[in-house]
N, C-alpha and C positions, 0 to 999 in steps of 0.2 A: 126384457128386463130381468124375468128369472132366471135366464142363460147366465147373466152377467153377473147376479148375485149368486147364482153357484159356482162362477168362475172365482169370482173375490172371496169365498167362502170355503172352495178347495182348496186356494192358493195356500190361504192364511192357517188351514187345519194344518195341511201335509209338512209345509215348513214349521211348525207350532210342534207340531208332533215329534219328529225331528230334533228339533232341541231341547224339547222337554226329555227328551231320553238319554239326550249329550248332557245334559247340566245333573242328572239324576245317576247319571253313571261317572260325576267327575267329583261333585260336592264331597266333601266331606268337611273335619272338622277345621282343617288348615284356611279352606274354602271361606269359612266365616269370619275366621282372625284376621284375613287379608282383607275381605270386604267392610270391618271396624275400622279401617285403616286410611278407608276409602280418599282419594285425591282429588275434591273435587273440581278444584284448577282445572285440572286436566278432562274434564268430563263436559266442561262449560266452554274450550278451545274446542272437543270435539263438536260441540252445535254452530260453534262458529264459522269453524271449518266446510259445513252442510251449508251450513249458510252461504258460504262463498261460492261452492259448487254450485249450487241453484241459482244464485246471480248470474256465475262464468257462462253456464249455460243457457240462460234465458239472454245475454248478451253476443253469445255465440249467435243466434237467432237473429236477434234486431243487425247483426251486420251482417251477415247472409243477406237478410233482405234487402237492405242498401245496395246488396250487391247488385241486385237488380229489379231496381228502383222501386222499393216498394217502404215506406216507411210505418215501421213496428216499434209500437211503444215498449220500453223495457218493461213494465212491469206485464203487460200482458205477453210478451214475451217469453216472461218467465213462468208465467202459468201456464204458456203455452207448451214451455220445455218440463214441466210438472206433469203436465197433460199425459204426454209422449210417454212420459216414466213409469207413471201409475199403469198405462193398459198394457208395457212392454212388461211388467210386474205382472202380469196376471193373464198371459197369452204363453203359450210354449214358446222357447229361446228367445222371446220378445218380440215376438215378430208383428204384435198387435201396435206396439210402438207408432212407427214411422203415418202408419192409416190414420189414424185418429188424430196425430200433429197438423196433417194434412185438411184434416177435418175440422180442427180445432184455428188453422192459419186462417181458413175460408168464412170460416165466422167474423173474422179476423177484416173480411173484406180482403185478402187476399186471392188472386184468382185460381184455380184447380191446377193450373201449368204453372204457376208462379212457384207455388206453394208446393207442386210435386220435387220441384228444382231444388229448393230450398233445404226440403225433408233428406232427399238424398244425397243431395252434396255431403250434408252433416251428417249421415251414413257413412259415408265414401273415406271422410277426414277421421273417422271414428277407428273404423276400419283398419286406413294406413297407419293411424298412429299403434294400434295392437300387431300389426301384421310386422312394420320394420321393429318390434321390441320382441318378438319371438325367438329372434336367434338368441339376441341375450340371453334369455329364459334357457331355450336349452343349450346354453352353453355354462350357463351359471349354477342351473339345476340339473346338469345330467345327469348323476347319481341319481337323485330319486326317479328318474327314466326308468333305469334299469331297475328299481324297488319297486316300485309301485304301478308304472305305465310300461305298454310295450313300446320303445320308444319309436323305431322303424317304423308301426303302424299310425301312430300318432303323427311322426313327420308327413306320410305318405298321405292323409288325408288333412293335414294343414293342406299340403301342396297341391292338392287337388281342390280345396276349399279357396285360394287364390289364385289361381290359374280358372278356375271360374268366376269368380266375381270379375278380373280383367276381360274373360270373353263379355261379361254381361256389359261392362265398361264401353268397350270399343262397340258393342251395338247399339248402343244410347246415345253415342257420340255421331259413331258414325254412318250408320242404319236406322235411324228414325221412324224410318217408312216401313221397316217389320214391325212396329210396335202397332202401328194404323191397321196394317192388312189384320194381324193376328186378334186383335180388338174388334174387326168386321168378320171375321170368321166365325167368332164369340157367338153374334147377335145375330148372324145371319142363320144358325142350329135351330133346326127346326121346334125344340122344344121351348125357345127364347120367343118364337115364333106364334106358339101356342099359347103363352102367357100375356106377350105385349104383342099393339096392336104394330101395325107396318109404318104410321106413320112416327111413332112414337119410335121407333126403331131408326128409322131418318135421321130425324132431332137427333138422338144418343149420337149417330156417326160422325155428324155434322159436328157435332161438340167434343168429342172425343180426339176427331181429328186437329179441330180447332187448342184446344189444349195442349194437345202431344204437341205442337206447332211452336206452342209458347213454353213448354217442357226444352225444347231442342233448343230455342235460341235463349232460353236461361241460362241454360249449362254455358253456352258456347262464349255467354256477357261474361260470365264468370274466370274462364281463361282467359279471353282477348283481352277485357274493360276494367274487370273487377278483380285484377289481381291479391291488390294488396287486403280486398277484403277475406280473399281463398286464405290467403299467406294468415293475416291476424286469426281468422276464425279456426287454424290449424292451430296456432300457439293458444289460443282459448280453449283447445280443445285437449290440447297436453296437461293444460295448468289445471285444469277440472276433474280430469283423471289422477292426475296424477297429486292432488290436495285428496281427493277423496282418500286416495290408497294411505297417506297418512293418518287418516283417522285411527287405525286401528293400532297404530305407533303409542297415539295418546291414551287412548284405553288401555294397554298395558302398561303405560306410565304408571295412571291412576291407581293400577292396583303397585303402585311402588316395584314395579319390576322394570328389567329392561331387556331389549333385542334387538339387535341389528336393523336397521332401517332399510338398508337396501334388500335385505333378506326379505322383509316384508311387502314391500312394492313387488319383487318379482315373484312372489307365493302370489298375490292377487292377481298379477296380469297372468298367471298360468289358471288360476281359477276362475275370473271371466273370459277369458279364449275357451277354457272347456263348456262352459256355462250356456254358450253358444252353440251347443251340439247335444245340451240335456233336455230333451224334449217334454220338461213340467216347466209350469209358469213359475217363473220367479229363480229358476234354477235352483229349487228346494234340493238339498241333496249335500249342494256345496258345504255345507256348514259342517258335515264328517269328513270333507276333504281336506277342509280347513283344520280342525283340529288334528288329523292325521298328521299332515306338514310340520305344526307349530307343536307337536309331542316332542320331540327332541332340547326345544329350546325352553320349552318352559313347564311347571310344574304341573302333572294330570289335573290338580286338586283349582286348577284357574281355567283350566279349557273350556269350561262351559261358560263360563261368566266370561270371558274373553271375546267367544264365537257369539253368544248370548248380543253384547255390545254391539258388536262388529256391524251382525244383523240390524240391529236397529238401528245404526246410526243411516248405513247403505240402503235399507233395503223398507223395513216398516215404516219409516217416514218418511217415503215417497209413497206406501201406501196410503196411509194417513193423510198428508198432505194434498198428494196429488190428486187422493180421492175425492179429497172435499170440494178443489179447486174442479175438476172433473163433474162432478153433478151440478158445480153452478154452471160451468161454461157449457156442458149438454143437458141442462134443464132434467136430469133427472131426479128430482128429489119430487117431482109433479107424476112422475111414473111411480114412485116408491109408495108413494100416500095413496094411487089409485089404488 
């Protein structure tokens, strides 16, 4: 439990710190006469906005599961798609995400292969939806390639970053049975040996295999049976991203300013693709990348109240939120008081 409250507690310092020195190095007096100004129309579309995203996604889930045949209530769902947000927030590149979904479905009464299916499918669609919008990005943004990123190096290790996830692809799909061996290699280490007893070592295999069993012919419902819910849970998963990336559209409304919309979508699909390769939880960091971008188009004296927003609308209220939803749905709030 103390792990995790210094995990949530680094998170929120290193990115806090971070923009307290963006807004301190941006503020001035102009700063204030724009924020008297304030639009709050535009500031009550963006919770709306989060709002729809957190439905899309917690709906994205409940048809996943239909997919193969497992019936999930929306609203748990959605807490469950809360769940995923909050620990990918607060694990390097989010990698704590997808485990605790998994965690979180089986509570759910979902079963460990059901639920593993599930988890990464909605990876997988995440994924393809950033991977075919990259060429965009660097075809749209080349210039700042050359400004600011080496670009050759950047492509060379996109294309290495997907050219691996398809190897991992085709041996899920179609090698199964390495995932079994490699799982009993695991437990068969003499050190695994020493901690648990042999019979206890059985059971694990016996279930593990059992599992990966029902992992392989989840996937497989999902091609064959459950097309049309692969196909819907792909356009749920566009509309979610890509509602969110508007948010920060309406934030600079509010402050009565304007910018290019498209400009703004592909500034954020280039800053969550890198986000992905920043190894602090929450991808703390981004928030000077962000302002770097968005210096050209709008005045120094809103950048911090801008990036300031952004933040919160994306990123602290899935803390917040998902936090809370998170200590009810794994009981720790009985850890916290001990």
């Amino acid at each position: 439990m103390n792990k995790l409250k210094n995990k949530i507690l680094f998170t929120l310092s290193f990115s806090l710190i971070i923009l307290v020195i963006l807004i301190l190095f941006t503020v001035n007096q102009q700063t204030w006469q724009v924020l008297k100004n304030l639009n709050w129309i535009y500031i009550v579309i963006s919770s709306g906005i989060m709002g729809f995203v957190w439905f899309a996604n917690g709906f994205k889930l409940k048809v996943l599961a239909k997919g193969v045949d497992v019936k999930l209530p929306l609203l748990a769902a959605i807490e469950i798609g809360l769940v995923g947000s909050f620990f990918a927030n607060i694990t390097p590149s989010g990698v704590g995400g997808q485990p605790f979904k998994v965690v979180a479905l089986a509570k759910s009464n979902v079963s460990s292969g059901r639920a593993s299916a599930i988890v990464i499918v909605e990876l997988i669609l995440r994924l393809v939806f950033f991977i075919f919008s990259l060429p965009l990005v660097f075809f749209k943004l080349r210039s700042l390639f050359v400004s600011y990123i080496n670009g050759k190096l950047l492509i060379l290790g996109v294309t290495i970053f997907i050219l691996g996830l398809l190897v991992v692809i085709y041996l899920l799909l179609y090698h199964p049975r390495n995932l079994v061996l490699i799982c009993f290699w695991l437990l068969n280490r003499s050190l695994i040996k020493k901690i648990v007893d042999e019979q206890k070592i059985y059971a694990w295999k016996r279930e593990l295999a059992r599992e990966i069993r029902i992992f392989y012919q989840a996937l497989w419902r999902y091609l064959k049976v459950s097309k049309w819910e692969l196909v819907f849970s792909f356009i749920l998963t566009v509309l979610s991203w890509s509602a969110q990336f508007i948010v920060i559209y309406f934030i600079i409304r509010s402050l009565n300013l304007q910018m290019n919309l498209g400009s703004l979508i592909l500034i954020q699909l280039l800053i969550y693709t890198a986000a992905i390769f920043i190894p602090i939880p929450g991808g703390s960091g981004v928030e000077v990348i962000l302002a770097s971008l968005l210096q050209q188009s709008l005045p120094v004296s809103v950048l911090g109240i801008v990036v300031g927003g952004w933040r919160f609308f994306t990123y602290y209220s899935y803390l917040i939120v998902g936090g809370i939803i998170s200590f009810k749905v794994f009981n720790l709030d009985k850890e916290v008081s001990q």
